[in-house]
N, C-alpha and C positions, 0 to 999 in steps of 0.2 A: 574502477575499483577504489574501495574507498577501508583503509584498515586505520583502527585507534580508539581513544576511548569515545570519541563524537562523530562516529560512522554512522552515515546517512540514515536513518531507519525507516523511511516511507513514510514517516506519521503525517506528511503534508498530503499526503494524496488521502486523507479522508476529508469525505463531506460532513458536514450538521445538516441533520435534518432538524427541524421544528414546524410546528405546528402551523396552519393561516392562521388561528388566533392569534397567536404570539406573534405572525407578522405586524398583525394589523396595530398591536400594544405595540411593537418594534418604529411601524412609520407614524403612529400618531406621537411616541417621543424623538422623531428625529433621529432616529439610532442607526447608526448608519454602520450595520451588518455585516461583514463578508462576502465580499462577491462568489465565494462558492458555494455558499450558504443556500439549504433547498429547503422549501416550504412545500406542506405536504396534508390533504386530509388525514393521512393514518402515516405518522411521521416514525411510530416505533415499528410499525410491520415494514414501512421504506429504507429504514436505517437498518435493519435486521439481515433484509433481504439483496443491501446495496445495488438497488436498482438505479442508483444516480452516477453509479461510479463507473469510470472508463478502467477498468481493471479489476479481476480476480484477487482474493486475498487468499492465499492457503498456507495453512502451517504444518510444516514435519520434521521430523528429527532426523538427522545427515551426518552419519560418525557417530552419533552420540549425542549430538549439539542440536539446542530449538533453532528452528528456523522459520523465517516469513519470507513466504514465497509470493512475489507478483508477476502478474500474466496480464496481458493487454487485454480486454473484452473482442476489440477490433484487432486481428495478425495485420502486421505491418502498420498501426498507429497506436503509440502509445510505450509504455515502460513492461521491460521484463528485467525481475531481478529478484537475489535474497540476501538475507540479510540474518547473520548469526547476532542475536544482541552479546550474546558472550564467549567467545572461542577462550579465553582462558580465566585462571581465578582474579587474575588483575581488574578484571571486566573491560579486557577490550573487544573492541565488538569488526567484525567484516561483514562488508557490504559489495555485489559486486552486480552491476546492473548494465542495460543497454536500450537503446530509443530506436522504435520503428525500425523491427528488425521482421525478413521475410518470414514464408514458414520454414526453409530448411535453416536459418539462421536461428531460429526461437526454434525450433527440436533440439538444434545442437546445444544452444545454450541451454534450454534445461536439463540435459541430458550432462552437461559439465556440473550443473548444479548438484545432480546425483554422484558426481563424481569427487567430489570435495572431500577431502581427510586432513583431519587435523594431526601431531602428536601428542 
């Protein structure tokens, strides 16, 4: 669990997608890329559709509050968590997540998820 104003927000679990061209300008300057970094014939329909990604991204409103919600793609590897960018006017933000959790572990936790109230 992570509460304050620089609460974890998942933004490291996206990938770039780009283009082979753009690899190929990428290694004929030596540019030395991202290792998460995915190359792709149709890099906007791959980036769209996060076929690269080991996790679901979903967003809903919990109390009143936005939320980003992540799901493993694989039960039992990977991150499930959410994450409110702002539970009050200060803009602190809550984060509260868990690693390679089974299936009755990831039902409960998202089912906690559902149960979150702010005042």
């Amino acid at each position: 669990m992570d509460y304050g104003l620089y609460s974890y927000s998942f933004d490291d679990l996206e990938v770039p997608v780009r283009s082979l061209e753009q690899k190929k300008v990428f290694d004929s300057a030596k540019f030395r890329y991202p290792s998460r970094m995915v190359f792709s014939k149709t890099p906007e329909v791959d980036e769209a559709q996060a076929i690269h990604l080991n996790e679901y991204f979903l967003y809903d409103t919990i109390n009143g509050k936005r939320a980003k919600i992540v799901l493993p793609k694989q039960i039992g590897s990977g991150l499930i968590g959410i994450h409110f960018p702002e539970v009050d006017q200060k803009g602190t933000r809550l984060t509260i997540y868990g690693h390679n959790l089974d299936t009755l572990q990831q039902f409960a936790t998202y089912k906690l998820f559902q149960s979150i109230r702010f005042r």
